[in-house]
N, CA, C and O of each residue as an XYZ file, in Angstrom:
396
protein
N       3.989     -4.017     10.734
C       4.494     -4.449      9.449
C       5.389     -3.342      8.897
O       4.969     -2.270      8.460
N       6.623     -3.702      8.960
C       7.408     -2.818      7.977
C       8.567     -3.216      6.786
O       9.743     -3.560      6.904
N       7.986     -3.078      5.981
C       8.895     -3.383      4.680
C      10.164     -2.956      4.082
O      10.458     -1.868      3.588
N      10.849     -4.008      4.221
C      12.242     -3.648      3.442
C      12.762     -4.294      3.007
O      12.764     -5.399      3.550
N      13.626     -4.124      1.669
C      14.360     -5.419      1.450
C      13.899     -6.231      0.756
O      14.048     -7.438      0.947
N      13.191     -5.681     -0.270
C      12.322     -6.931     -1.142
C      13.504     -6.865     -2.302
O      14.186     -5.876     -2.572
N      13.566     -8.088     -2.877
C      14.288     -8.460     -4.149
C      13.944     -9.016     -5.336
O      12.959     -9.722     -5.119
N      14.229     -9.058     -6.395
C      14.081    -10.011     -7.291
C      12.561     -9.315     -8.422
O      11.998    -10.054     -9.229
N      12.240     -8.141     -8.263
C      11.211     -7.903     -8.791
C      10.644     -8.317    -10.238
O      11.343     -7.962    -11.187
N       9.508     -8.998    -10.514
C       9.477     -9.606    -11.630
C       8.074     -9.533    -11.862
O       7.132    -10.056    -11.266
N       8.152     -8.411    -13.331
C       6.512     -8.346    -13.828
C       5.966     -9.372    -14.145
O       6.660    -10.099    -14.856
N       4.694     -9.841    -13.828
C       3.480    -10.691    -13.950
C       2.595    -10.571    -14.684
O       2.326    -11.487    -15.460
N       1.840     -9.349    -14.661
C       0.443     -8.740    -15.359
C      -0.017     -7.716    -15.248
O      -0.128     -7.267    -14.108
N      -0.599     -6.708    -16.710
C      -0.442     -5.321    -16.416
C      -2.448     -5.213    -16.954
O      -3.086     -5.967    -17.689
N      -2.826     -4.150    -16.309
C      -4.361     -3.921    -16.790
C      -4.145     -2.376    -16.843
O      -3.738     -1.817    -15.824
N      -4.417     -1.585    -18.081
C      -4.686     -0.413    -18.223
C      -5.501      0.314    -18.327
O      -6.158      0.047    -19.333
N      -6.000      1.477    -17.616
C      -7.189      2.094    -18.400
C      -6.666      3.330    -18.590
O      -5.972      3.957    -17.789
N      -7.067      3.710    -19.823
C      -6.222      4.688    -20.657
C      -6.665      6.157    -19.844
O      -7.800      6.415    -19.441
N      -5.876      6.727    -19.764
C      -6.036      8.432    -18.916
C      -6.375      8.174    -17.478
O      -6.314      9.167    -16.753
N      -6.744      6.966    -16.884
C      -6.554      6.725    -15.765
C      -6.209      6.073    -14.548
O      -6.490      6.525    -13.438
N      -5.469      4.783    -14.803
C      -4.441      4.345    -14.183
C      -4.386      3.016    -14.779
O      -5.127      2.291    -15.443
N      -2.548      2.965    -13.996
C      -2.442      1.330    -14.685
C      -2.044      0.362    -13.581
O      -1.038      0.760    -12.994
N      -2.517     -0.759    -13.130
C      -2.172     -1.943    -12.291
C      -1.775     -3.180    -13.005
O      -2.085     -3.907    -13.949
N      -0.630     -2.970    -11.716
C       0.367     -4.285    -12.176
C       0.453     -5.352    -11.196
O       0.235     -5.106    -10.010
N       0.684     -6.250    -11.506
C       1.043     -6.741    -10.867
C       2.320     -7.691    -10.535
O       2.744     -8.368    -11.471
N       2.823     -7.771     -9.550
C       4.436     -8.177     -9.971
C       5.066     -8.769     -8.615
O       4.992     -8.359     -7.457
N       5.673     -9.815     -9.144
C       6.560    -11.178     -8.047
C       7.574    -10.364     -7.612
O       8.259     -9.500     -8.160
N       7.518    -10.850     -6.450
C       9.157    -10.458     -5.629
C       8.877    -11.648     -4.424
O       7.984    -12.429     -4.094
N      10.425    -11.197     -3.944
C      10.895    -12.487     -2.607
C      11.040    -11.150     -1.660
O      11.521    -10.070     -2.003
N      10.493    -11.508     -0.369
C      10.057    -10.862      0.449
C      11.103    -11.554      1.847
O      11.438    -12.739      1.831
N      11.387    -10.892      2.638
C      12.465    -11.243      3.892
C      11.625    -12.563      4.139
O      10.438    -12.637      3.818
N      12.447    -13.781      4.834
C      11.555    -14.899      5.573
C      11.373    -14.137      6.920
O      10.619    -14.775      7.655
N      11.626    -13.481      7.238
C      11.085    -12.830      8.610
C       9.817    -11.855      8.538
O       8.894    -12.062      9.325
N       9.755    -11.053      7.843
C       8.235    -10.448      7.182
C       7.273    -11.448      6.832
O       6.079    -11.321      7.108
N       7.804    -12.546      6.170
C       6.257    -13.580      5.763
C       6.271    -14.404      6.959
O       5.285    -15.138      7.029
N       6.926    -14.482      7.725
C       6.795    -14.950      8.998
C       5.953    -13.939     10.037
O       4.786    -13.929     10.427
N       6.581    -13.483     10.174
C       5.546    -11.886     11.341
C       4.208    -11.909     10.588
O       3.156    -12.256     11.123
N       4.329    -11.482      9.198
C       2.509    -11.735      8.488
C       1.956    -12.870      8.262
O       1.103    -12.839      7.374
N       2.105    -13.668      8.658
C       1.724    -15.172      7.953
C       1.751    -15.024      6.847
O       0.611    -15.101      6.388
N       2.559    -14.823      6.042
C       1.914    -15.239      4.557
C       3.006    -16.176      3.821
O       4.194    -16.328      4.105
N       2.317    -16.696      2.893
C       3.095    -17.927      2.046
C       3.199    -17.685      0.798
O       4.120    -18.140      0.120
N       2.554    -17.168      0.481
C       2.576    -16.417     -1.094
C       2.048    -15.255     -1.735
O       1.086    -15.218     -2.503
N       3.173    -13.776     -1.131
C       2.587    -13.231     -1.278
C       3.462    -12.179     -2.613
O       4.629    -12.328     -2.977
N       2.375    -11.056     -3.174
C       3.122    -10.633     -4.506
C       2.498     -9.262     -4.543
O       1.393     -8.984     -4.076
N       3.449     -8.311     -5.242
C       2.643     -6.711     -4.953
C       1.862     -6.380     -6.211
O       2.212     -6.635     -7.363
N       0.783     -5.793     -5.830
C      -0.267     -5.219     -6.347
C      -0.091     -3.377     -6.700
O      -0.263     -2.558     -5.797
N       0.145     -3.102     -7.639
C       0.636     -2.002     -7.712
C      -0.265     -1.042     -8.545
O      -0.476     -1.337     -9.722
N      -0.988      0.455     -7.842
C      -1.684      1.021     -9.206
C      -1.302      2.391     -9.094
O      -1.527      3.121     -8.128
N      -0.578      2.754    -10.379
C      -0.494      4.132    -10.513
C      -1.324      4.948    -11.463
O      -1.702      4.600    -12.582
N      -1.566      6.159    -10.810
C      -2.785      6.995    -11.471
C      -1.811      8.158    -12.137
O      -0.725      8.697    -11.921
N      -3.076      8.201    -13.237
C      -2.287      9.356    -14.084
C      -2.419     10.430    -13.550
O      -1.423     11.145    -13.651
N      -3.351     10.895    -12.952
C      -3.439     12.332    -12.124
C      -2.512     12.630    -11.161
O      -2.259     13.703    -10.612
N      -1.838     11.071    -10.973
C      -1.148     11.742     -9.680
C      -1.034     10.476     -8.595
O      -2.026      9.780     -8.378
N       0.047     10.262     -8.030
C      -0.058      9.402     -7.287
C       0.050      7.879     -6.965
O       0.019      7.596     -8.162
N       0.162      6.504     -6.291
C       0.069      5.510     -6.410
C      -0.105      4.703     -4.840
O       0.142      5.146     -3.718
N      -0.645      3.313     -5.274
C      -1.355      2.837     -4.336
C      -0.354      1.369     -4.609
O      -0.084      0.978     -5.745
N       0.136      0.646     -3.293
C       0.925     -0.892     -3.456
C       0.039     -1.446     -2.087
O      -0.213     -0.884     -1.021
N      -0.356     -2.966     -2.676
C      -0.802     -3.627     -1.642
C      -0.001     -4.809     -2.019
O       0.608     -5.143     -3.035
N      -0.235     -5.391     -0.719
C       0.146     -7.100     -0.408
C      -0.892     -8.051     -0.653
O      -2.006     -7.999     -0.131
N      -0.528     -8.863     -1.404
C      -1.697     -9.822     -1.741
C      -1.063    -11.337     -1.485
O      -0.185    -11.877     -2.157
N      -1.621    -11.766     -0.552
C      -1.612    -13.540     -0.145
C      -2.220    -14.251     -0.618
O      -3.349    -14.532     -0.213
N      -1.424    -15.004     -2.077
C      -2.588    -16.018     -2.495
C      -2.400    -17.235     -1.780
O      -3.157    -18.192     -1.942
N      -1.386    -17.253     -0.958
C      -1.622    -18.491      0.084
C      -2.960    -18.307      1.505
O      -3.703    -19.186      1.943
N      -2.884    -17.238      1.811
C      -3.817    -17.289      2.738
C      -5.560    -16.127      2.194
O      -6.565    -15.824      2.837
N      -5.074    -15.799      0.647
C      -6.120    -15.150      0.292
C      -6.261    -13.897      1.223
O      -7.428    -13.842      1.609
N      -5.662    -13.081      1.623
C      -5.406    -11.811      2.308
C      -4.959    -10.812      1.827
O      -4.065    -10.830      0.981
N      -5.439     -9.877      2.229
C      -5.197     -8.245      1.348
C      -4.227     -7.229      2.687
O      -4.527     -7.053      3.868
N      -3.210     -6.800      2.025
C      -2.653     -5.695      3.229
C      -2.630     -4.694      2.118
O      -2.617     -4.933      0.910
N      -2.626     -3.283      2.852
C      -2.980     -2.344      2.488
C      -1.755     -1.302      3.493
O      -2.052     -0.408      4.285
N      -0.318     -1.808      3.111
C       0.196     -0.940      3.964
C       0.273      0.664      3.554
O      -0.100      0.867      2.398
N       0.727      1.945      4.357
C       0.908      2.779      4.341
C       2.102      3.281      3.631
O       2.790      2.264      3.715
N       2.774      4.060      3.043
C       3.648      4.593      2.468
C       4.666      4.793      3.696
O       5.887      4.791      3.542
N       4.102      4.944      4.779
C       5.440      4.854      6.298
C       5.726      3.653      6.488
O       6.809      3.178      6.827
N       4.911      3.222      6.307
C       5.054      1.258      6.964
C       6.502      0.267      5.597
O       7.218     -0.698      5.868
N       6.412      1.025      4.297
C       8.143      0.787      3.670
C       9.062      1.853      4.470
O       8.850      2.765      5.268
N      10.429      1.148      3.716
C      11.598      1.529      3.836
C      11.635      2.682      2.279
O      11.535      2.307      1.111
N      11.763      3.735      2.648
C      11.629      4.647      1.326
C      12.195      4.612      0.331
O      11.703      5.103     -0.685
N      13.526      3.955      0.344
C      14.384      3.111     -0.830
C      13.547      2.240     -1.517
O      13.400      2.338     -2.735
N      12.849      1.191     -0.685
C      12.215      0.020     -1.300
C      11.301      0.284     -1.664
O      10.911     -0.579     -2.451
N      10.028      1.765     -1.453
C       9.210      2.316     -1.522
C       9.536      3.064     -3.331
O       8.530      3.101     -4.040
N      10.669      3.521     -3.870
C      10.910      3.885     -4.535
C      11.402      3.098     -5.823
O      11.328      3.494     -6.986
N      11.864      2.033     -5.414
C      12.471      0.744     -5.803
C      10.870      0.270     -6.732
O      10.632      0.427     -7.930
N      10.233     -0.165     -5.955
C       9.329     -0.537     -6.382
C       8.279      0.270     -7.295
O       7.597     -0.298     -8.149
N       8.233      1.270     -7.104
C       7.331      2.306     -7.507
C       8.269      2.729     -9.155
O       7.712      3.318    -10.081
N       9.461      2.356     -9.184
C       9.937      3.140    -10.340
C      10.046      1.835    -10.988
O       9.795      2.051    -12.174
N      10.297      0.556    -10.818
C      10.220     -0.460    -11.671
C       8.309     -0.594    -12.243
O       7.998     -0.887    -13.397
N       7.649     -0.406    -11.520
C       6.168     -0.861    -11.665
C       6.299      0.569    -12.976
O       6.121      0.087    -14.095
N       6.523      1.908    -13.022
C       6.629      2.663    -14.131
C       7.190      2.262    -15.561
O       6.766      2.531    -16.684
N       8.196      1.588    -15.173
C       9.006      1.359    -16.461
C       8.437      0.026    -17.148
O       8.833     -0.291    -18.269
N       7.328     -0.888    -16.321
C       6.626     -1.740    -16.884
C       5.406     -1.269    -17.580
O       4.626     -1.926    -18.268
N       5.383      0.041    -17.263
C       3.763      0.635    -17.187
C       3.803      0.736    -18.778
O       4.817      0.592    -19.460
N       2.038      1.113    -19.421
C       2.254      1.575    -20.776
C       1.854      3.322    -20.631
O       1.953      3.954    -21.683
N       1.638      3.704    -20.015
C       1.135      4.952    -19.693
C       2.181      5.684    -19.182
O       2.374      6.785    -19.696
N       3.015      5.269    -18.147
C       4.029      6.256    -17.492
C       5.688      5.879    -17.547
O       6.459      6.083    -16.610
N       6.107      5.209    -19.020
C       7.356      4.629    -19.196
C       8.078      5.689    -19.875
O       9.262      5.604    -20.201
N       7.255      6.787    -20.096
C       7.918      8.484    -20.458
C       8.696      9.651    -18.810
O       9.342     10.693    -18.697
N       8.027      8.504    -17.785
C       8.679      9.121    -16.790
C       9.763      8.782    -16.472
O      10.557      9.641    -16.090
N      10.155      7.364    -16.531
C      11.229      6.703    -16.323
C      12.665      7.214    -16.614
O      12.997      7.327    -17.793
N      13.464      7.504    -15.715
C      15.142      8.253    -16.190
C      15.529      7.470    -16.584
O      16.669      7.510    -17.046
């Protein structure tokens, strides 16, 4: 599985816990060749960034109810960044990082 090329990013739903991280969650259109190679039919990123430091993106299939848990190698580091700085600027905790 390697990710690239996602478009269209579009916040969904945010859960905060104050001083220690916030998850979002948020729509995008994904290559038809990636939801093809993964089976998936509907899938949308799961995003949690911690205030200490750090962040975690999974794949979530609510068509096939499946969890991926890719690696930070397994994106394209553009799209890796792409994503990671829009999920901030939605955030309520880390929208002071945002350039």
């Amino acid at each position: 599985m390697f990710i690239n090329d996602i478009k269209n990013l579009e916040f969904f739903s945010h859960l905060s816990l104050k001083y220690v991280e916030d998850r979002l969650l948020i729509n995008a259109v994904f290559p038809k060749e990636f939801l093809v190679e993964n089976n998936m039919t509907e899938p949308f990123l799961y995003v949690t960034l911690y205030v200490r430091g750090g962040e975690r993106i999974k794949i979530i299939d609510e068509g096939t109810a499946k969890i991926y848990s890719p690696s930070r190698n397994q994106f394209d580091q553009h799209t890796y960044k792409q994503i990671i700085q829009f999920a901030m600027e939605h955030s309520k905790q880390f929208t002071h990082l945002v350039e």
